[in-house]
C-alpha positions as CSV (number, residue, x, y, z in Angstrom):
1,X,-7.7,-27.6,-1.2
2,X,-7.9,-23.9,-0.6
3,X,-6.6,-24.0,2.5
4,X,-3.5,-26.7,2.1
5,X,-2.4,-24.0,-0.9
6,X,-3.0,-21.2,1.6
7,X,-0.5,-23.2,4.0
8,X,1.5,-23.7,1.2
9,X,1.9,-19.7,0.2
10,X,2.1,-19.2,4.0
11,X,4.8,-21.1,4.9
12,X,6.7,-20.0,0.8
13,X,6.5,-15.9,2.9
14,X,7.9,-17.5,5.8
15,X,11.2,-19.5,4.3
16,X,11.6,-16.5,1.2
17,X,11.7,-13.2,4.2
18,X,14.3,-14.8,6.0
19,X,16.7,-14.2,3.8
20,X,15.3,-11.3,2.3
21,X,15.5,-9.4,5.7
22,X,18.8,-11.0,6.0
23,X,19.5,-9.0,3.4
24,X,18.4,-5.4,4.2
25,X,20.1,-5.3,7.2
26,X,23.3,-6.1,5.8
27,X,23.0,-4.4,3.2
28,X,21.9,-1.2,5.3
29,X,25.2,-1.4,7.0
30,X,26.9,0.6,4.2
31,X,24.1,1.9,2.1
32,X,20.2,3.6,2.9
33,X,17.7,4.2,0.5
34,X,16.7,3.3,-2.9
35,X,18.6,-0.1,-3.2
36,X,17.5,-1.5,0.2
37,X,13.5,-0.6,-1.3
38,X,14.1,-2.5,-3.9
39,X,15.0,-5.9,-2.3
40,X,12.1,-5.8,-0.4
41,X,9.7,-5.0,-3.3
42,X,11.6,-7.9,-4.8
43,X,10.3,-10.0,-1.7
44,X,6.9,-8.7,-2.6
45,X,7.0,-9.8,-6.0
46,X,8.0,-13.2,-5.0
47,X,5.1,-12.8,-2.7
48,X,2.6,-11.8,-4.9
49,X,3.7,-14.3,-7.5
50,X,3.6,-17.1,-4.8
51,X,0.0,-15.9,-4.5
52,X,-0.9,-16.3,-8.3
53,X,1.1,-20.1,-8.5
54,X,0.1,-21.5,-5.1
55,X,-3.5,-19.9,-4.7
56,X,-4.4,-19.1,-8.2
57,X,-4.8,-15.2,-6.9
58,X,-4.1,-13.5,-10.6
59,X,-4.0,-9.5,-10.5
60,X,-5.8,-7.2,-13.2
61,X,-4.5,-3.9,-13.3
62,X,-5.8,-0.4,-15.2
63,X,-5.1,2.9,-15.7
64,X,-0.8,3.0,-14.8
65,X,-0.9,5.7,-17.5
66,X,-2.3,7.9,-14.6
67,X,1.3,7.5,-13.2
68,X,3.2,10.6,-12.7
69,X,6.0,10.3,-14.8
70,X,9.8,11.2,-14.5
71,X,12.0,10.4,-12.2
72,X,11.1,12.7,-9.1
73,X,7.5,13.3,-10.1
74,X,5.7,13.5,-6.8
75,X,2.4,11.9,-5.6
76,X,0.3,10.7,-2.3
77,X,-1.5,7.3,-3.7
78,X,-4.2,6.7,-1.5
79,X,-5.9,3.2,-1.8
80,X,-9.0,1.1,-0.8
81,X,-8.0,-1.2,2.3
82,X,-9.8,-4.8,2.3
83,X,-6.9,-6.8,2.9
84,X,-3.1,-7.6,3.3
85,X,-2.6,-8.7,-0.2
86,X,-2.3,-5.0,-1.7
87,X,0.1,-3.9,1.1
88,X,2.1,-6.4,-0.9
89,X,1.1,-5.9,-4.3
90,X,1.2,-2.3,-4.4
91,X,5.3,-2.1,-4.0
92,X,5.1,-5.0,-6.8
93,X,3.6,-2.7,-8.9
94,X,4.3,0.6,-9.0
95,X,8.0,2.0,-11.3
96,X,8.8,4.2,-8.0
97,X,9.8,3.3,-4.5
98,X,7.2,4.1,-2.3
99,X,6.9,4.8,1.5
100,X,4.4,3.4,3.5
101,X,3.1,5.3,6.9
102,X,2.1,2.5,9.2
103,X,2.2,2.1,12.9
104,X,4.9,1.2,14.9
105,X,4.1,-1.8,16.6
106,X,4.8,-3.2,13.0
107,X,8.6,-3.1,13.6
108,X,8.6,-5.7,16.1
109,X,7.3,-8.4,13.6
110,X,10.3,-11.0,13.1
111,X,12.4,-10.1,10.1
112,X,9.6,-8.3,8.4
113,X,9.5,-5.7,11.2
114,X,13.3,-6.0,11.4
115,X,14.2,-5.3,7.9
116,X,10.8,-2.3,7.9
117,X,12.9,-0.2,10.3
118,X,16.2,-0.7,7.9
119,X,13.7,1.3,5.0
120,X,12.8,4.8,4.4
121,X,9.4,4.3,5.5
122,X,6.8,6.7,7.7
123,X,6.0,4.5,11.2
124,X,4.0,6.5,13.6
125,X,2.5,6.2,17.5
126,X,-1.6,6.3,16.6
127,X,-1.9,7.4,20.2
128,X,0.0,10.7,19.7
129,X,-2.0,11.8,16.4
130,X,-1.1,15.7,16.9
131,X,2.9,14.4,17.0
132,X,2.0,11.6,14.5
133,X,0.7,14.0,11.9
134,X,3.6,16.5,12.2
135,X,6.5,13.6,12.0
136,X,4.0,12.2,8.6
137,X,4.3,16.0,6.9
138,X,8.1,16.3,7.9
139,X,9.2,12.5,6.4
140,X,6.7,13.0,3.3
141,X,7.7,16.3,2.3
142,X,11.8,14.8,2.7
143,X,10.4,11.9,1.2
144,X,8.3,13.0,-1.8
145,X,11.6,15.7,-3.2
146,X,13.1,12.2,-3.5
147,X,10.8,11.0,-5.8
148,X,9.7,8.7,-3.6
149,X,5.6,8.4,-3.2
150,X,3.9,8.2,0.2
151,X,1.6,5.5,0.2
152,X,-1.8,5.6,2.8
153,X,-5.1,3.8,3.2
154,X,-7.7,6.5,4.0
155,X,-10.2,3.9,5.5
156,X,-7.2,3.5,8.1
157,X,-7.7,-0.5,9.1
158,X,-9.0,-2.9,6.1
159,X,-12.6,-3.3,5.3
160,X,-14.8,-6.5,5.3
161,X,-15.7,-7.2,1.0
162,X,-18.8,-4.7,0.2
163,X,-18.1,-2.2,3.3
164,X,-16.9,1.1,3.1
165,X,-14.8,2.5,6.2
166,X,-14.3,6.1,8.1
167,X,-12.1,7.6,5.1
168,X,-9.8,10.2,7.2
169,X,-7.6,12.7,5.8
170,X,-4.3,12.5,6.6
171,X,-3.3,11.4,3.1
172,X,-5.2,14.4,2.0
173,X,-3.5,16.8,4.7
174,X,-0.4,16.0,3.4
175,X,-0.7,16.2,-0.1
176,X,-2.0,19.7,0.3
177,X,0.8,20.7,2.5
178,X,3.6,19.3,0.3
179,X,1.2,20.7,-3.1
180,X,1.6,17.1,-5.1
181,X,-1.5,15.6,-6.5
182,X,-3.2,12.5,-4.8
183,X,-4.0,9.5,-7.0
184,X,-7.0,7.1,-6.0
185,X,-6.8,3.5,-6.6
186,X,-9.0,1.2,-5.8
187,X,-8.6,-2.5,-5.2
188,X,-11.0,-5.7,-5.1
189,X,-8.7,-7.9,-2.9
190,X,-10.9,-8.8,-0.2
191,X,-12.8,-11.1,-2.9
192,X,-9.7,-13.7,-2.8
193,X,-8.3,-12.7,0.3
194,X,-10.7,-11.5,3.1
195,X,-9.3,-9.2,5.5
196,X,-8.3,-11.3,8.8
197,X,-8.9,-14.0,6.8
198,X,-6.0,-17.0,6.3
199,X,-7.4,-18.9,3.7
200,X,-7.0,-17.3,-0.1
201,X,-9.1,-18.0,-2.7
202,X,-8.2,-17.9,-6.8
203,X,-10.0,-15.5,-8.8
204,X,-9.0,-11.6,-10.1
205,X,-8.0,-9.0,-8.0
206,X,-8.6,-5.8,-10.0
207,X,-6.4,-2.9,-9.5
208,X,-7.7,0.6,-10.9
209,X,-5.8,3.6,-11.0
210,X,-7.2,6.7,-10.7
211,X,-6.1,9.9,-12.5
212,X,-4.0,12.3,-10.3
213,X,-5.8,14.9,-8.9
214,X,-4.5,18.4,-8.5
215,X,-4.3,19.8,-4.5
216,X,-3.7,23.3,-4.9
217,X,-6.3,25.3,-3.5
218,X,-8.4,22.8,-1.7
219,X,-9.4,21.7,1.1
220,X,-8.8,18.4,3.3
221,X,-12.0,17.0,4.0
222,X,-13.4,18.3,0.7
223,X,-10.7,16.6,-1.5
224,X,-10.4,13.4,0.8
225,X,-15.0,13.4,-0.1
226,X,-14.1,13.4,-3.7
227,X,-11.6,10.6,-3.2
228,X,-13.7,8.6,-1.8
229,X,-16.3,9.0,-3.9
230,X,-14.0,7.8,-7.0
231,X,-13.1,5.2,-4.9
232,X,-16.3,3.6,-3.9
233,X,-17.9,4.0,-7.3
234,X,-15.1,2.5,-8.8
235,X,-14.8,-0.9,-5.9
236,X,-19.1,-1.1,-7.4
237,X,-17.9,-0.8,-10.7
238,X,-15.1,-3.5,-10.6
239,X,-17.0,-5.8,-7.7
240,X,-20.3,-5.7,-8.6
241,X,-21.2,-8.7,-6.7
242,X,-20.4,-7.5,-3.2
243,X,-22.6,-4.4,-3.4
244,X,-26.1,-5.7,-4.1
């Protein structure tokens, strides 16, 4: 049963992007920005709420308090990576655009990748990491006087349930170079959706929102070590289970 509602939520992404990226790059023609964001969080939503009817994947979500507020507050979320359901959930979420730095080779994915290059969104060459990094503080720092929040998964590629990965600190870099807090959030997707993993399963994803945390005066690799320490205690916290 799990997996005929897996190909069900599968194929309900495939026929709802089509006209969703149908969309964006239309609509791109005569505007940028904001609006075209917000169709594709829209998308996500649909997405996400697919999940919850067709796979019984329902979402449980604390601390949004911790949100900056106002309309061009600044912040660099950085989140737990296990699997692709909070790349979607996360735009469904959050009261601010956000902008996701992701690699390039993303852009050639059919309409998804299409309507990804139409957004204001952060896509870099991982093989040029010196050039990478530079174009990430340039586009945040444009980016984050918009009010728009940079979005990054530390960990870099999605973790198997229980596992913790090589947290780097790019998202750390940047939020010290730009001076706006980071804001942890951790995430227990991986125990309905398993990274590389097609078939869903229905339980609770919990969502956890840390509170922001101030960059000025600190240093990369020592900030990016207290992240991840709020992170991980947190994903024990919230997944018991997975971490006996």
């Amino acid at each position: 049963m799990a997996f005929l509602r897996s190909v069900l939520h599968a194929l309900w992404m495939l026929v709802t992007v089509i006209p969703f990226a149908f969309a964006i790059l239309l609509a791109s023609l005569w505007t940028r920005g904001a609006p075209l964001y917000w169709i594709a969080a829209t998308w996500l939503r649909w997405t996400v709420v697919g999940a919850r009817v067709i796979c019984g994947v329902r979402t449980r979500v604390r601390g949004m308090e911790h949100l900056p507020q106002g309309g061009n507050a600044p912040a660099v979320l950085l989140v737990k990576h296990q699997s692709t359901f909070e790349t979607f959930l996360m735009p469904a979420l959050m009261p601010h655009p956000l902008a996701y730095v992701f690699k390039k080779e993303l852009l050639r994915v059919p309409f998804f990748g299409w309507a990804m290059g139409r957004l204001d969104m952060i896509h870099i060459d991982r093989n040029d990491r010196m050039r990478a990094f530079a174009k990430v503080v340039a586009q945040g720092r444009e980016l984050l006087a918009q009010g728009v929040w940079v979005i990054m998964f530390p960990e870099g590629t999605r973790t198997a349930r229980g596992e913790r990965g090589s947290y780097k600190s790019g998202g750390t870099r940047l939020a010290i170079k730009t001076g706006v807090p980071v804001i942890p959030i951790a995430v227990t997707s991986a125990r309905c959706w398993p990274r590389k993993a097609f078939v869903k399963r229905p339980g609770v994803v919990d969502v956890s929102i840390g509170a922001p945390i101030p960059t000025a005066g600190r240093e990369p690799d020592e900030l990016m070590r207290e992240v991840e320490a709020w992170i991980e205690a947190e994903m024990r916290r919230l997944d018991p289970e997975a971490y006996r």
